[in-house]
N, CA and C of each residue as an Amber inpcrd file, in Angstrom:
protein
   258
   0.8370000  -1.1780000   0.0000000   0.0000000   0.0000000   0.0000000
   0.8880000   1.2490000   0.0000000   0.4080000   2.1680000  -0.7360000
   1.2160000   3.5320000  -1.1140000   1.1650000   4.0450000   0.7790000
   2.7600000   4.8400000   0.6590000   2.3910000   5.3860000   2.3380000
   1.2800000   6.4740000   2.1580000   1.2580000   7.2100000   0.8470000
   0.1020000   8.6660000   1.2380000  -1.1800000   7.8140000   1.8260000
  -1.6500000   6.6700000   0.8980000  -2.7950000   5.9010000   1.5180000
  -2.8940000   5.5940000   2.3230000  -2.0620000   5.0760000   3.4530000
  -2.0320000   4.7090000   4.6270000  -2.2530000   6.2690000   5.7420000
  -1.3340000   7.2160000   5.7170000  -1.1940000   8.2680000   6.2590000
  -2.8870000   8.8810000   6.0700000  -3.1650000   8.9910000   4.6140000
  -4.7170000   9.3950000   4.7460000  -5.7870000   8.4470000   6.0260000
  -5.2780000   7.0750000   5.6690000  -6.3590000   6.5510000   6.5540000
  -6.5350000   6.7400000   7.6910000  -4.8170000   6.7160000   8.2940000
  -4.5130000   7.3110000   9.8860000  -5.1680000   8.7340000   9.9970000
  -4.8290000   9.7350000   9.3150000  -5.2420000  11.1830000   9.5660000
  -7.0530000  10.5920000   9.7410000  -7.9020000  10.0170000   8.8610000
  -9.2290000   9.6930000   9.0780000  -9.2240000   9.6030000  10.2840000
  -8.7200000   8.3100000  10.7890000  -9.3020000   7.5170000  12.5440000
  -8.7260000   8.4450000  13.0690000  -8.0370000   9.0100000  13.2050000
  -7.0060000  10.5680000  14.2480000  -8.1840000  11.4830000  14.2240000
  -8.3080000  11.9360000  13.3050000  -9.6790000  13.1410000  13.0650000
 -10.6350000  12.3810000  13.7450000 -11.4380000  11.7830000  13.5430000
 -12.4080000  11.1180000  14.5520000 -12.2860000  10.5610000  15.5110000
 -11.0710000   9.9620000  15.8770000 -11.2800000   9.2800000  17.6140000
 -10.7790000  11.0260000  18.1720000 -10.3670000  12.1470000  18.2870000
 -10.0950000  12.7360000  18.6880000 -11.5920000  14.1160000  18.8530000
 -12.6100000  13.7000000  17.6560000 -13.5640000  14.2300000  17.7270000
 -14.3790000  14.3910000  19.0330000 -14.5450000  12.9340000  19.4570000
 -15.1420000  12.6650000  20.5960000 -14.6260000  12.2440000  21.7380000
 -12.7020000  12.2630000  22.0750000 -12.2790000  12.3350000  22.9470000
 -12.7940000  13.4740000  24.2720000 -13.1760000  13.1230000  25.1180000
 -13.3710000  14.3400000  25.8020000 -12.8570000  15.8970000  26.2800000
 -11.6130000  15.4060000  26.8920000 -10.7040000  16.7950000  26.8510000
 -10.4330000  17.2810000  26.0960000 -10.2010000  16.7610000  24.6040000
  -9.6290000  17.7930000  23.7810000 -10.4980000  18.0800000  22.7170000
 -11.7400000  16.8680000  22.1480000 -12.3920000  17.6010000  20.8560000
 -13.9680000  17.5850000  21.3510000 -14.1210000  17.6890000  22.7500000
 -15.3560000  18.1720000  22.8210000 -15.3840000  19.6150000  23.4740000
 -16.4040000  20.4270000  23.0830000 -16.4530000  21.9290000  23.4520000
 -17.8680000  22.1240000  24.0680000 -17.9370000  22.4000000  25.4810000
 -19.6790000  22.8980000  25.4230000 -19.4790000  24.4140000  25.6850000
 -20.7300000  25.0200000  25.0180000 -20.9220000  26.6490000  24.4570000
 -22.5230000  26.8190000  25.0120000 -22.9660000  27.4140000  25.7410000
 -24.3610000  27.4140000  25.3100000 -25.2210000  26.6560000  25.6740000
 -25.0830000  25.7040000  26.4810000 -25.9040000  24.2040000  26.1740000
 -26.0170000  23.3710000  24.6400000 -24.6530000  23.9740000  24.0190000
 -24.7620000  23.0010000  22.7870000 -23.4470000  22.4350000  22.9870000
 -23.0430000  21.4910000  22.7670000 -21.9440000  20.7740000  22.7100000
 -21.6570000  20.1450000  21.0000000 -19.9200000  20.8260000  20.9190000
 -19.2800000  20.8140000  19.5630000 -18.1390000  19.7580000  19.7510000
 -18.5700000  18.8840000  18.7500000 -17.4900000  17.9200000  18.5500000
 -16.4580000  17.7580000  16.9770000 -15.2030000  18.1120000  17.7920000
 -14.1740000  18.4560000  16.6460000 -12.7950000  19.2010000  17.2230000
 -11.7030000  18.9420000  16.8410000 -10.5630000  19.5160000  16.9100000
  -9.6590000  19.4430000  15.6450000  -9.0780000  20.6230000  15.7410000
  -9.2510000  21.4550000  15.7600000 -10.5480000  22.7230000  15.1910000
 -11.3270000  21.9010000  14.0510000 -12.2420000  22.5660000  13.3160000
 -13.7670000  21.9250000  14.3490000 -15.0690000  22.5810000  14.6340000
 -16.0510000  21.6440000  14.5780000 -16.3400000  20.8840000  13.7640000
 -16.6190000  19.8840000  13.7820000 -17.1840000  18.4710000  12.6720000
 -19.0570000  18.6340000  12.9000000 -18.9330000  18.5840000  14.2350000
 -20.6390000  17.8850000  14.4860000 -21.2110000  19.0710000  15.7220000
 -22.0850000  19.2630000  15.7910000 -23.0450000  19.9240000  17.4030000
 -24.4710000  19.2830000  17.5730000 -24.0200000  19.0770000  18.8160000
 -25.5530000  18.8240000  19.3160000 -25.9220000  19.5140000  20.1980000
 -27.4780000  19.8890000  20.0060000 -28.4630000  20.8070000  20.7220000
 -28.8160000  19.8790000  21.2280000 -28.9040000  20.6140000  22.9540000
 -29.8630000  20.2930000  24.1510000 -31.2250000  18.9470000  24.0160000
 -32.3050000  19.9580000  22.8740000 -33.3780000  19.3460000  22.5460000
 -33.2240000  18.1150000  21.5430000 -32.0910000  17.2840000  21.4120000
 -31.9250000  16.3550000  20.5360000 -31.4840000  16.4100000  19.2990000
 -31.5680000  17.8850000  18.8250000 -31.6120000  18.1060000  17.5820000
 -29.2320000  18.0770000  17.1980000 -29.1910000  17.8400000  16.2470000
 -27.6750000  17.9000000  15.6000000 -27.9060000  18.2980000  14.7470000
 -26.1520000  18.9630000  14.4700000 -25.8170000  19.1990000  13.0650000
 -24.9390000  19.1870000  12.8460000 -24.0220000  18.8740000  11.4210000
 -22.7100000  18.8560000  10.7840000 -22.5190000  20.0050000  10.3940000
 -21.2850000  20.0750000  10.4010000 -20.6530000  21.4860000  10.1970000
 -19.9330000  21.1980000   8.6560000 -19.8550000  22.0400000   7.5920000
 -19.7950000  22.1760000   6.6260000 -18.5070000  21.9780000   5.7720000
 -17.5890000  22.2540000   6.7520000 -16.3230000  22.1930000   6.4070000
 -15.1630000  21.6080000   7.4270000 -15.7400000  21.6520000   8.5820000
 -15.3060000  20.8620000   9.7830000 -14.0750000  19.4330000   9.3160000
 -15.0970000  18.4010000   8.8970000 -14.6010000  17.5810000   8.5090000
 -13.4700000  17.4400000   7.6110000 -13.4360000  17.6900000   6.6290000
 -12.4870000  18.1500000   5.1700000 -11.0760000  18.7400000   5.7950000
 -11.4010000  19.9380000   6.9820000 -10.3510000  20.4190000   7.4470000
  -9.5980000  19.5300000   8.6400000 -10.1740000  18.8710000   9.0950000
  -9.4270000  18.3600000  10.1320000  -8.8860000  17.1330000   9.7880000
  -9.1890000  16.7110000   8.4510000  -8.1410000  15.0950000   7.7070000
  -7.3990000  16.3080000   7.1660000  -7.3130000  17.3660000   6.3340000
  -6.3870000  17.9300000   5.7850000  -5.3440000  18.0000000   7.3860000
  -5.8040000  18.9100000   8.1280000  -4.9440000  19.1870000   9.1650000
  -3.9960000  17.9080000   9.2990000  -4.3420000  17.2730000   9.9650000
  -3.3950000  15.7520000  10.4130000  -2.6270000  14.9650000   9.3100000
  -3.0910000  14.8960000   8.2050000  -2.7600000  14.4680000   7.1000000
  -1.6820000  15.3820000   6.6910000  -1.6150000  16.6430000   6.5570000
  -0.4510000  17.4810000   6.3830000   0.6980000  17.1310000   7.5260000
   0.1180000  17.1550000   8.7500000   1.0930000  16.3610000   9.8830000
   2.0120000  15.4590000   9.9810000   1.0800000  14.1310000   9.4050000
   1.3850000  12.8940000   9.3780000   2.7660000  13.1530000   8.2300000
   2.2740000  13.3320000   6.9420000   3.2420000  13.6110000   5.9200000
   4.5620000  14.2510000   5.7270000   4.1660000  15.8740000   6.7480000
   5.6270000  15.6590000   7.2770000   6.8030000  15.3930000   8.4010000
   5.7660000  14.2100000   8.9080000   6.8570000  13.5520000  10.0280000
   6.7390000  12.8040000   9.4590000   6.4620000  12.1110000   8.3480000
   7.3090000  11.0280000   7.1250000   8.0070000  11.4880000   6.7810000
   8.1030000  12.3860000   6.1780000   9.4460000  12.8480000   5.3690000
  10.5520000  12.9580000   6.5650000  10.3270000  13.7230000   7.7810000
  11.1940000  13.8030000   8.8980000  11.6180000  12.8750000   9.0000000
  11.3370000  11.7980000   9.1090000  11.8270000  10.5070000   9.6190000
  12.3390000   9.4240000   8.5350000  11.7880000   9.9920000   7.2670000
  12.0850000   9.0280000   5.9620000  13.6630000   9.8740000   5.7230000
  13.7340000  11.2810000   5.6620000  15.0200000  11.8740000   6.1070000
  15.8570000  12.1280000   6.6690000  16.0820000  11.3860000   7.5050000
  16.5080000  11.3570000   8.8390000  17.2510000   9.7020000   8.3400000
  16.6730000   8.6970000   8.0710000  17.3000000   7.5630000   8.3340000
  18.0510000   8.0820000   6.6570000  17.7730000   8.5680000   5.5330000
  18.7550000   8.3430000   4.2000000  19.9040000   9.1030000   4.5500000
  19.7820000   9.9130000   5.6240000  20.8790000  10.6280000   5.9400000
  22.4380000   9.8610000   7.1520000  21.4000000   8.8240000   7.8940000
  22.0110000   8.0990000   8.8160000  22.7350000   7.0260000   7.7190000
  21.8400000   6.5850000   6.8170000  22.6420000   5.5540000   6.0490000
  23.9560000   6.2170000   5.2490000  23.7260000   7.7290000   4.8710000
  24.9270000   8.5100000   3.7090000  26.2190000   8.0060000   4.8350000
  25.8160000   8.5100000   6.2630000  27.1150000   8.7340000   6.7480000
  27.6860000   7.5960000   7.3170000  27.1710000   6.3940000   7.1660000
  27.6050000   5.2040000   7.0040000  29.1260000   4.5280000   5.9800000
C-alpha cells in the first residue's frame, strides 16, 4: 500500500477518535456541545436536535494528514541521511 494511503487513513481515525475524545475535541458553548478539533465536525443541541458542520470535517483530515506527511518525510530523512554517513 502507497504510504500517502495509509497516512490518509490514519489522519481519518485521528480526526475522529479525537472528535469525541473528551478533553480535547469536545467543546460545550451554550448548552450546545461541539465535537471536533481542531475545526467543529458535528453539534448537538440540548433538545436532541444535531448538526454537521460544513467544512469541519475536510479540514481536520487535511490538518493531520499534512502532519502525518511531514513527520514522514522527517523521519524518511533522517534515516537516508544516517545511512549517507555510514
Amino acid at each position: 500500500m502507497n504510504h500517502k494511503k495509509i497516512i490518509f487513513i490514519l489522519s481519518l481515525f485521528i480526526a475522529i477518535g479525537i472528535a469525541f475524545t473528551p478533553v480535547i475535541g469536545i467543546t460545550y458553548d451554550n448548552g450546545v456541545i461541539y465535537y471536533g478539533f481542531p475545526a467543529y465536525m458535528f453539534a448537538y443541541y440540548g433538545n436532541g436536535g444535531w448538526s454537521s458542520q460544513s467544512l469541519g470535517p475536510l479540514f481536520n483530515v487535511a490538518f493531520f494528514y499534512v502532519i502525518f506527511l511531514q513527520l514522514y518525510k522527517l523521519v524518511t530523512k533522517k534515516k537516508i541521511v544516517k545511512n549517507i554517513d555510514k
